[in-house]
N, C-alpha and C positions, 0 to 999 in steps of 0.2 A: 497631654503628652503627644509628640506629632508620629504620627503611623512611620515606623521603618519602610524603607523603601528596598525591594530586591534588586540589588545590580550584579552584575557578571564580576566573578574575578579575573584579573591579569589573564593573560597567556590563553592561546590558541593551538588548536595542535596545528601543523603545518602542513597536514591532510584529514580533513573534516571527515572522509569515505571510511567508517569502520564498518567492518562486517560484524553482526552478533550473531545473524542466524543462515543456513540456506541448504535449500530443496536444489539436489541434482543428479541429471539423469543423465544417459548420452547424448538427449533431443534437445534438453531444457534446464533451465534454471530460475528460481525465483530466492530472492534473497531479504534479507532486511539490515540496512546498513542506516548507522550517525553520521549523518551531513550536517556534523557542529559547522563547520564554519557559514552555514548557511540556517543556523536554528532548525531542522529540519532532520523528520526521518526520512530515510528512503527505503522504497521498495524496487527493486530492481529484477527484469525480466529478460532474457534471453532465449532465445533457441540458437541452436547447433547443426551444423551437419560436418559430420562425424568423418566424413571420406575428401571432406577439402584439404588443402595446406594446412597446418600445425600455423596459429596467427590469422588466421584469415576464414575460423570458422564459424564466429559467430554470424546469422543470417538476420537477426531482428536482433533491436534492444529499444526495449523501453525501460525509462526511469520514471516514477513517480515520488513526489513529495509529500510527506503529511507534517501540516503544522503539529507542536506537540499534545494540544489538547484533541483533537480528533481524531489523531491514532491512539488517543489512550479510551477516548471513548470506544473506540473501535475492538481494543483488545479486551475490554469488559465486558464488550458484547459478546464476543465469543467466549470468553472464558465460564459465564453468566448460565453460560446456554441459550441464550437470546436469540443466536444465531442462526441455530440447529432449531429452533423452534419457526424462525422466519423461513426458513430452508424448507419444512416440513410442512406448512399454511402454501407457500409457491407453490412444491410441487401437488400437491392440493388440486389446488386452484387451477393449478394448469391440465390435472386431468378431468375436471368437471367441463372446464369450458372445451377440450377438444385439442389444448393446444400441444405441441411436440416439443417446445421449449417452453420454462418455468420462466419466469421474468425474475430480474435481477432483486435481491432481498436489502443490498443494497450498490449504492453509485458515490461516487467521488469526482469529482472536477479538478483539474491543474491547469496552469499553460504559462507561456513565458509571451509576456511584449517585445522583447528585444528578437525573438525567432518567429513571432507568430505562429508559436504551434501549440497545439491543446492536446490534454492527456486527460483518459477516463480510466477510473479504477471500480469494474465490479465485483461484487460476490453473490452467485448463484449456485443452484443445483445442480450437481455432474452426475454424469451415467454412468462412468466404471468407477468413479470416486463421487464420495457424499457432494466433495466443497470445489467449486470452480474461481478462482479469481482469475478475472478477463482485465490484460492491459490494452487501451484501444489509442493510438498514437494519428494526429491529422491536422489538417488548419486550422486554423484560430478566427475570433472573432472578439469584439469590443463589445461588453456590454453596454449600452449606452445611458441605465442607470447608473450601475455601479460603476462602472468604469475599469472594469475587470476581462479579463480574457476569461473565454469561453469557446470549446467548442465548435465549427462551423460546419459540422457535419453529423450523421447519424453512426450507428454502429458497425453497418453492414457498408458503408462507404466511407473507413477510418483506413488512410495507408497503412498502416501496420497494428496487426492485433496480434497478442500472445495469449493464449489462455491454457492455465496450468491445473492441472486434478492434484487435490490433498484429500488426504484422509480425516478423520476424527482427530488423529493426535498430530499430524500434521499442522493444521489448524490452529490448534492448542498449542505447541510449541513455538508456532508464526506470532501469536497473543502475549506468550510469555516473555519471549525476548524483545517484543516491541515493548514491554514496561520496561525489562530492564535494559534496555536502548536510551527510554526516558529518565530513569534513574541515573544513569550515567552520566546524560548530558546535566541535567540539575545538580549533582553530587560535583563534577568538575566545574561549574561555571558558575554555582551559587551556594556549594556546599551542602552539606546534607539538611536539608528540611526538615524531614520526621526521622528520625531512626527509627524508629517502632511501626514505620509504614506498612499495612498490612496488604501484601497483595494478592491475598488468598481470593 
C-alpha cells in the first residue's frame, strides 16, 4: 500500500498575521501570531513611547519566525518545566563563576536574503521577572556551508534589541497558544490529524 501523502487544502486566508496571544504594557508588547501564508509562527516585539503622536509611536519592532516544528519544541519545553529548570542551572552558574548576567538557556536564528538582515530570539533569566525573552534585530551574513543567512554581529552590537520580563504563567500562556497557533494552522490546511491530541 503506498504511504498517503499530506497536502494543504484549497484556500488561504487573505492575511496570514493572526494574533492568538499578547503581553501588553504602555512601553511594550510581545505577541504571538499565524503567519499561514508564509507556513510560519511569529513572535512579534515592540516598544512604545507613550507621549508621541497617536500612529507614530512605536520605537522598535522586531518580528521573528519559527518554523512549526521548533516553536512546538519550544512550547514543550516550557510547558515540561524544562525551562525553569535550564533558567535555574544559568542562574547558577552565573553566580559561581562571578558573573552579573546568566547566559542565554536558549537562542534561535532567523534572517531574510532578499533584506539582509538577521534576527536573534533568546530566553534568559530576568531580575524583576523569572523569564526574559531578548529580540536582537542587525546585518546579515551568508553562511558559506549552508547557504543560509546568519547573523553578522554580536548581541551587544545588534541595531535593535527588545527585551520583555514574563512571569511563570506568562511563559506558560506564551507555550499554550503557540500549540494552539499550530493546531490551527494544521486543522485549516491539512485538517485534523489526531483529534484526541493530547496537549497536556
Amino acid at each position: 500500500k503506498e504511504r498517503e501523502i499530506m497536502t494543504k487544502r484549497d484556500g488561504r486566508f487573505d492575511n496570514g498575521n493572526l494574533q492568538f496571544w499578547c503581553k501588553k504594557t504602555q512601553k511594550s508588547l510581545i505577541e504571538v501570531t499565524g503567519q499561514f501564508d508564509i507556513d510560519k509562527i511569529g513572535v512579534g516585539f515592540r516598544m512604545f513611547n507613550q507621549q508621541a503622536e497617536k500612529g507614530n509611536r512605536v520605537t522598535s519592532s522586531i518580528d521573528f519566525y519559527f518554523d512549526m516544528a521548533a516553536m512546538e519544541v519550544l512550547c514543550r519545553d516550557i510547558l515540561s518545566g524544562n525551562i525553569a529548570k535550564m533558567i535555574t542551572a544559568s542562574k547558577k552558574a552565573a553566580q559561581e563563576s562571578g558573573s552579573k548576567y546568566p547566559k542565554p538557556v536558549r537562542e534561535f536564528k532567523g534572517g531574510s536574503k532578499k533584506t539582509m538582515k538577521a534576527r536573534i530570539l533568546t530566553i534568559s533569566a530576568g531580575s524583576s521577572q523569572p523569564f526574559i525573552i531578548t529580540a536582537y534585530d542587525g546585518p546579515a551574513k551568508i553562511n558559506e556551508t549552508t547557504g543560509g543567512v546568519v547573523p553578522d554581529y554580536k548581541y551587544n552590537e545588534a541595531e535593535q534589541r527588545i527585551m520583555i520580563g514574563l512571569s511563570g504563567d506568562d511563559l506558560k500562556q506564551f507555550a499554550v497558544m503557540g500549540l494552539r497557533a499550530i493546531d490551527f494552522y494544521y486543522d485549516h490546511y491539512f485538517g485534523r490529524i489526531d483529534p484526541d491530541r493530547d496537549r497536556r
